[in-house]
Every structure is written in structure tokens, then in C-alpha cells.
C-alpha positions, 0 to 999 in steps of 0.5 A: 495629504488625500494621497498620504490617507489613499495610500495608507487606507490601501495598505490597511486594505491589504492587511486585512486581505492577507489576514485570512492567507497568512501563515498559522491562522486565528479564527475567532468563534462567535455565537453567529459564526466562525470569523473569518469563515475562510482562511488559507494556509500552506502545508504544515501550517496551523488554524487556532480556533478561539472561543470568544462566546460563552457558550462551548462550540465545535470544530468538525471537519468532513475530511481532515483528522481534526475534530474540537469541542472549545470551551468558552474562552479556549482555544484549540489548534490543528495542523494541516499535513496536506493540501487540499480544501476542507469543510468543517462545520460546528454541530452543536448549533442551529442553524449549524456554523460552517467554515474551510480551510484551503491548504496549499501543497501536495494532497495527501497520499500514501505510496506503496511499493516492493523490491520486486514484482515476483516472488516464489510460493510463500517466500517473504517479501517486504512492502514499503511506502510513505504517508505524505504528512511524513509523521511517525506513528500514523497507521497504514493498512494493508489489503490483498486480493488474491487471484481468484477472489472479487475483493480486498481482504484485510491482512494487518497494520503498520505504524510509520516511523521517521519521515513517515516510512511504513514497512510490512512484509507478506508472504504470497502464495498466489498472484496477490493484489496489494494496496496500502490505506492511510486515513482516507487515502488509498495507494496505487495497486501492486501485483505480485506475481508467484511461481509455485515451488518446485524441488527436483531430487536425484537417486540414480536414474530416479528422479522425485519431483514436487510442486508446492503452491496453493493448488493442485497440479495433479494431470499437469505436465513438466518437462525435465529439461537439460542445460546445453552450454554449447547454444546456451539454453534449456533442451527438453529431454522428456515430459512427466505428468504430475500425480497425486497432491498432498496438504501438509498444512491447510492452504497448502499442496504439494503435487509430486512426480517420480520418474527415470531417465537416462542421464550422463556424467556432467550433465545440468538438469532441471524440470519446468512447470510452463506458463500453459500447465501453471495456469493463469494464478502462476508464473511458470517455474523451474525447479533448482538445478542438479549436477549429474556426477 
């Protein structure tokens, strides 16, 4: 018989300890404080707070995005969407009533990514990434810092969809950081590197050249430049300096080259701004090909 009463006196022991790690947890609100102070949930999981004073309490977390006023007699629920731990205190009283919540599973996060690394001046590219609550209509927000600036800037919102996938596409016109921000959680940083555009136009023997980008070229050198098939590779035929700029709309140069030279039938031309002229906001970038007919 004293073993039957160990034995069941153990078990209700237990019990009593898992209450405060099982799933969906109740905490009761008394007018001394929230009981039990301390639960433990997983990921995904719910805490209800029910009100058992006469008076109106609150539920206000420093970190997670939950925040409650009960009633007496009420009750009211959070879900947790990541893991981590999470203080949350009740303001209306003094001495102020104090409480955590532990989450087991990953920590919230919200990841960024592109198809690419590159990209020409002011061409789209589409960022995406997901928020790890993984809940539709949660707003990211995404920064820049363009090369040249100290810090992040701004440039718009997009609202998760199924699964909590974001997309936001953006147009560079020089080497861009990006970062996405959800809530209180910022993703790894993204470099997008951008080459100027450049356009190579033929009339005869008479070439026009025109750099486009964020900036001046003027002085810069380029090098028009032939394809020799036979060893695969570009050969340079003669360098050309860049003249005067023009903008045709705010934030936006284009640098122009008109030159001659002497061409043959069959003959692949193209010209190349490189690294050294391109600068350290620039890729080096060549111009589309023309076929000498």
C-alpha cells in the first residue's frame, strides 16, 4: 500500500511539472501574478492567459508581437512562430507582474536572396526570401545602401504570400547593398554588382559609343575590340576616350564616343569599358557585339 501511495504521489508530481512544457498552455491571472510565471511551448504553439481577478490586466511582451489587455474574467491567446525566450510583463500594476514564455524551434529569421549577383544599369531584378513564421500578409521591408553612401535607405514593403514567401523587385543603377527586415529581424546582406550600359552603333567606318550609368565617364578610356575566333578571344584594335555626359533624366548619364576605324567584312566588334576605367562602383562592361557585313 506505501508503495501504491509513492507511486501515485510520483506520478501526480509529474503531471504537475509537464503542465508548465505541455502543449497550448493556460495561464491563470491572479491579482498577485501570472501563474505559472514560466511555461514552455514548441514552435507554433499557443499560451492563453485567463483572467481570474476582477480587475483588467495586460499581457506585454518585449519581443514577440503580442500584446493584451483581459478583462476580468476573459481570456485571450498568442501563438508563437518561433523559437527563442520572451519576457512579457503586466504595466497596469505595481510592482509590475512578470512572466516568459520559452519556444522550442528555430528563431525567427527572414532570408533574402536573388537569381543573380550581376546586373546591368537599371535592369530588374527580382529579390525574394522567406519569414520564418512562414504566415501570409507579414510585411518585409527592403533597404539599400548604394556604393558610395554610409547607410541603409529605405526603397518600399512587400507582404508575404502562402508559405510566407516575399518578392520585390528593384532596379540598380550602381553597386547596391540590399537587406530585408521583418519585425525585429534583419537578413543577411546582398551585393548586387552593376555594370554600366553601353550601346555600340556602326555607320561605315563610324562608330558612336554611349555609356550609360549613374555617373560620368568623361576622360574614361574604352577599348574597341574584335573577336578572333581562330584562339577564342577579344583583341584590342584601338582605345577611344569618352567625351562629354549628358542626363536625360535625373540620376542618370550617359558618356559618349564617336570615332573611325578601319574594318573588314565578317569581322566581330565590340568596345569594353574595363575594371581600371569602371571604378570601384562598377563592373567592367562590354558593349553589345556588331557584325561587320
Amino acid at each position: 500500500m506505501r508503495t501504491l501511495f509513492i507511486a501515485v504521489a510520483a506520478a501526480l508530481a509529474l503531471t504537475a511539472l509537464g503542465s508548465a512544457t505541455a502543449a497550448n498552455q493556460t495561464v491563470t491571472i491572479t491579482r498577485t501574478g501570472f501563474v505559472p510565471a514560466d511555461v514552455t511551448i514548441n514552435v507554433g504553439e499557443t499560451v492563453t492567459w485567463r483572467n481570474t481577478d476582477s480587475n483588467s490586466h495586460q499581457v506585454v511582451f518585449d519581443r514577440a508581437p503580442c500584446n493584451l489587455t483581459i478583462s476580468a474574467g476573459q481570456s485571450a491567446s498568442c501563438t508563437f512562430r518561433s523559437g527563442g525566450r520572451f519576457s512579457y510583463q503586466d504595466r497596469s500594476q505595481q510592482p509590475r507582474l512578470r512572466g516568459t514564455v520559452t519556444v522550442n524551434g528555430p528563431r525567427a529569421s527572414v532570408t533574402l536572396t536573388a537569381p543573380r549577383t550581376t546586373a546591368t544599369f537599371a535592369a530588374p531584378v527580382t529579390l525574394s526570401g522567406v519569414v520564418s513564421s512562414q504566415a501570409a500578409g507579414e510585411s518585409v521591408t527592403i533597404n539599400a545602401q548604394e556604393c558610395g553612401k554610409t547607410s541603409f535607405t529605405r526603397l518600399g514593403s512587400a507582404t508575404t504570400t502562402a508559405s510566407g514567401n516575399w518578392t520585390f523587385t528593384v532596379r540598380p543603377k550602381i553597386n547596391t547593398v540590399y537587406q530585408s527586415r521583418w519585425r525585429t529581424n534583419e537578413s543577411s546582406a546582398l551585393t548586387l554588382k552593376v555594370r554600366p550600359a553601353i550601346r555600340l552603333t556602326r555607320v561605315g567606318r563610324r562608330f558612336t559609343a554611349r555609356v550609360t550609368a549613374a555617373q560620368s565617364f568623361s576622360g574614361k578610356t574604352i577599348a574597341l575590340q574584335r573577336y578572333r575566333a581562330a584562339v577564342r578571344r577579344w583583341a584590342t584594335l584601338k582605345r577611344v576616350t569618352l567625351g562629354a555626359s549628358t542626363t536625360p533624366t535625373a540620376g542618370t548619364f550617359v558618356t559618349t564616343a564617336k570615332f573611325r576605324s578601319r574594318i573588314r567584312s565578317g569581322w566581330r566588334l565590340r568596345v569594353l569599358l574595363p575594371q581600371a576605367q569602371a571604378g570601384a562602383c562598377y563592373l567592367a562592361a562590354p558593349s553589345n557585339t556588331l557584325r561587320v557585313r
